[in-house]
C-alpha positions in Angstrom: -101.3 -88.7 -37.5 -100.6 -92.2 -37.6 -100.9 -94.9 -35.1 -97.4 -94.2 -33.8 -97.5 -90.5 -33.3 -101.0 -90.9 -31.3 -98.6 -93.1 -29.0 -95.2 -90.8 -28.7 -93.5 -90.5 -25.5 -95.8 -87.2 -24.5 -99.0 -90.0 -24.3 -102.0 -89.2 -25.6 -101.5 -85.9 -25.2 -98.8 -82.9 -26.1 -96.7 -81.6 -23.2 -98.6 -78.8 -22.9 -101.9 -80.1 -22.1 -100.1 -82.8 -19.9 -98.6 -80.6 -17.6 -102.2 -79.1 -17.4 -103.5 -81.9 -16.5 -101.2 -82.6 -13.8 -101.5 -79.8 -12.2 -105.1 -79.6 -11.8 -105.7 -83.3 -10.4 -102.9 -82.4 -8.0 -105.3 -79.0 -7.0 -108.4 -81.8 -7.1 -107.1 -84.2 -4.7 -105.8 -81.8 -2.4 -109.2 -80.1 -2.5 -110.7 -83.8 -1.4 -107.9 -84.1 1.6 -108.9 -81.3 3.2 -112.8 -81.9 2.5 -112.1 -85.4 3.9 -110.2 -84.0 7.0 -113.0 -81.3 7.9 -115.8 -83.8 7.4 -114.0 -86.2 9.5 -113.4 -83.4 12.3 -116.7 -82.5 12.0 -117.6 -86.3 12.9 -116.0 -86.5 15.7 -117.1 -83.1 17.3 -120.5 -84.8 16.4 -119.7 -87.9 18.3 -118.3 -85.8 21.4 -121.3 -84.2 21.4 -123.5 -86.9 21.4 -121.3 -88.9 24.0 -121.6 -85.4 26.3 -125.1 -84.9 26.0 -125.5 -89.2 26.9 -123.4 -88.6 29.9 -125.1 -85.6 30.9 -128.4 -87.3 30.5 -127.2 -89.9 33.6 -129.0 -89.2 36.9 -126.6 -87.8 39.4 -124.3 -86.6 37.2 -122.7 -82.1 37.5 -119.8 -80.2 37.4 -119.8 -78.5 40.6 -120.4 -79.1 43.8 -119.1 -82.0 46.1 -121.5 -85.2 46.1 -123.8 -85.4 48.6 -126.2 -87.8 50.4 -129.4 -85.9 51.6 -131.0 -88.9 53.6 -128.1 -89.9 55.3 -127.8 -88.2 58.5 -125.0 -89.1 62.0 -127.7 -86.7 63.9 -131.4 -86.8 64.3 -133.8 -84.5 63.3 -134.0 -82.1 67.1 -130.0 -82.0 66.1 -129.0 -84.2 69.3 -126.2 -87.0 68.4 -127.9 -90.8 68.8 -126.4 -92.6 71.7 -127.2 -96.1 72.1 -129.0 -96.5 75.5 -131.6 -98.4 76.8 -135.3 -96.7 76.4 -137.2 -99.7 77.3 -137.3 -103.3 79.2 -139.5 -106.6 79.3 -139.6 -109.5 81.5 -138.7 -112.7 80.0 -141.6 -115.1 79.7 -139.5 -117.6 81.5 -139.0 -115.7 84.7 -139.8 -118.7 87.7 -139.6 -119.6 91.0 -137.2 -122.2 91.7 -136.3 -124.5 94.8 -133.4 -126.0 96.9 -133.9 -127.6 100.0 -135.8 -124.6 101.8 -134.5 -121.8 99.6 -136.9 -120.6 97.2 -135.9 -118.5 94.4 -137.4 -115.9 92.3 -135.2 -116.1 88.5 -135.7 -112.6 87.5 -134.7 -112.4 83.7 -134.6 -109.0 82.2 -134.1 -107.8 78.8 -133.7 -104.0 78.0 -133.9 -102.5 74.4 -132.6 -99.2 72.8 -134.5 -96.7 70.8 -133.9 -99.4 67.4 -135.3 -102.3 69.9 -132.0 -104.3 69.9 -130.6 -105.8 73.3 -127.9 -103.6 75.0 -126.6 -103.6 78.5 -127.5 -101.0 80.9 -125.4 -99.3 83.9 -127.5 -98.2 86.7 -129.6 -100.2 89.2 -132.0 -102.5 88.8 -135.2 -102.7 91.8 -137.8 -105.6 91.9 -140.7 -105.4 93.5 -142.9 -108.2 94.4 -146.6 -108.4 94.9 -149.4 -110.9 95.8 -152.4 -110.3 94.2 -156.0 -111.3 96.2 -159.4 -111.8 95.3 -162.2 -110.7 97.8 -165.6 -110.3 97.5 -165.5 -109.5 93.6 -162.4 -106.9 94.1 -158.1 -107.2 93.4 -156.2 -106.0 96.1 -152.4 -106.0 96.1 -150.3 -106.5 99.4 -146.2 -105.9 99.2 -144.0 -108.9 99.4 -140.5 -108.4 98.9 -137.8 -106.0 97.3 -134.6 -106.4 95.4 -131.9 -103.7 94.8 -129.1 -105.0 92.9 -126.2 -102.6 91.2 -124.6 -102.9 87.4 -122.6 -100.4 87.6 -119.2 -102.1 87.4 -117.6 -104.3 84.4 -117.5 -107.1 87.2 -121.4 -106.8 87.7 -122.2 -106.7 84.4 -120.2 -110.4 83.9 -122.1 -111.4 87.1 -125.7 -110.7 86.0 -125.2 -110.6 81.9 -126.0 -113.6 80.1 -124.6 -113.2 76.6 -126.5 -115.9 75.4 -130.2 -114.9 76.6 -128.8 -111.5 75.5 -130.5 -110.4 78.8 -129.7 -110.2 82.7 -130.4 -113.1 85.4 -131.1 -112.2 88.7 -131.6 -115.0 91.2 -133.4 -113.0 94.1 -134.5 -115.6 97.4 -137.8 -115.1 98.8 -137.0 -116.2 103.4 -141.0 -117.4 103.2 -143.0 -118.0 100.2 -146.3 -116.3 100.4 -149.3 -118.1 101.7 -152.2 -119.5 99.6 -152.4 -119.7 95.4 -152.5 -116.1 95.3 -151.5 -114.6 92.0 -147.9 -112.8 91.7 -146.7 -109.9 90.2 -143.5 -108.2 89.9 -142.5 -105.1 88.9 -139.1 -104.1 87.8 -137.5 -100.7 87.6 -134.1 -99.7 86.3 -132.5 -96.3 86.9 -129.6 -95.6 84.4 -126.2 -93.8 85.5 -128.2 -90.4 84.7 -131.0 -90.6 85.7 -133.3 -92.4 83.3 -136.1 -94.3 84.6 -137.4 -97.0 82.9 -140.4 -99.7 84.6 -142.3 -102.4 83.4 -144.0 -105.2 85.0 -145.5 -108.8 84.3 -147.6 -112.0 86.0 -145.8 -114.6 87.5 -146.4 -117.9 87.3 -146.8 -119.2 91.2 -145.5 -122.3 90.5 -142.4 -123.8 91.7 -139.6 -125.7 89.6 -137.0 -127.9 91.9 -133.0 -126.9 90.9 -129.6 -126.7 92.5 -128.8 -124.0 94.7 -127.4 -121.5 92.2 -124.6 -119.3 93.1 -125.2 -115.4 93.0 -128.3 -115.3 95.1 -129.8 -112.2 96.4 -131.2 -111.7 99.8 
């Protein structure tokens, strides 16, 4: 065959064999679609796996169940609902005697504390007691002075008596004679809540006394 029968219109080939041809690298790159499709599916539900597994893997993380906090709790552990009330009390360090003229004063300044010991108010009464303390003979004897009842029961009491400020009450309680010689004080204060509760605590007194106005307020 010469050079231009090797290069007819059939090609390289006769029609016969082309069509052949044809037909199978049709077959062959349909075979590679579908290989290329199933690998590529089969990447993906390898990457979804791998991506379920990592989330899974995350603390915390389920199907079921609602989430939940287990150290989080509105009640304590007896099963009582916390109420905010006060549990305990002080005397302010700068509790003093002050005077005006002839009145002397005894500044009571009280503080009372709930079961987290932050300040809070209190409704109830409050009752001081005062007390001179003597020496004799190597033995502490204690002889009654005076007593205070005041009541913060009412909103109008509370805004007497509460200073926001000290976070505490103020209770200017007047003493008709101050007690003889440099005896050593003491006062003890009780406060019975509106059901009940008794709380007491007591504290030294410095004998010493500070010259001031007249304040308003005064208990006698």
């Amino acid at each position: 065959m010469g050079v231009d029968g090797a290069f007819s219109p059939y090609g390289l080939f006769p029609p016969g064999i082309t069509r052949s041809l044809s037909l199978n690298l049709t077959l062959i790159r349909s075979i590679l679609i579908r290989m290329s499709c199933r690998i590529s599916l089969a990447y993906q539900g390898q990457l979804a796996m791998i991506g379920l597994i990592a989330i899974l893997a995350l603390p915390g993380c389920t199907f079921k169940g609602a989430a939940t906090n287990q150290g989080v709790s509105s009640k304590s552990a007896d099963g009582d609902q916390w109420v905010v009330r006060p549990v305990k009390m002080r005397v302010f360090p700068t509790t003093r005697f002050t005077r005006s003229g002839h009145v002397v004063l005894l500044q009571a300044r009280v503080e009372l504390f709930d079961a987290m010991s932050d300040s809070v108010k209190g409704v109830g009464q409050f009752s001081f007691d005062l007390y001179a303390i003597r020496s004799e003979k190597g033995s502490k004897t204690e002889k009654f002075l005076y007593n205070w009842t005041i009541n913060v029961r009412t909103l109008k009491e509370q805004e007497l008596y509460y200073d926001p400020v000290m976070r505490g009450y103020q209770f200017p309680l007047e003493l008709h004679k101050w007690p003889v010689g440099k005896e050593d004080l003491r006062i003890e204060v009780v406060f019975i809540s509106a059901d009940g509760k008794r709380i007491n605590t007591q504290a030294r007194l410095d004998p010493t006394i500070r010259s001031m106005d007249t304040p308003s307020r005064v208990q006698r």
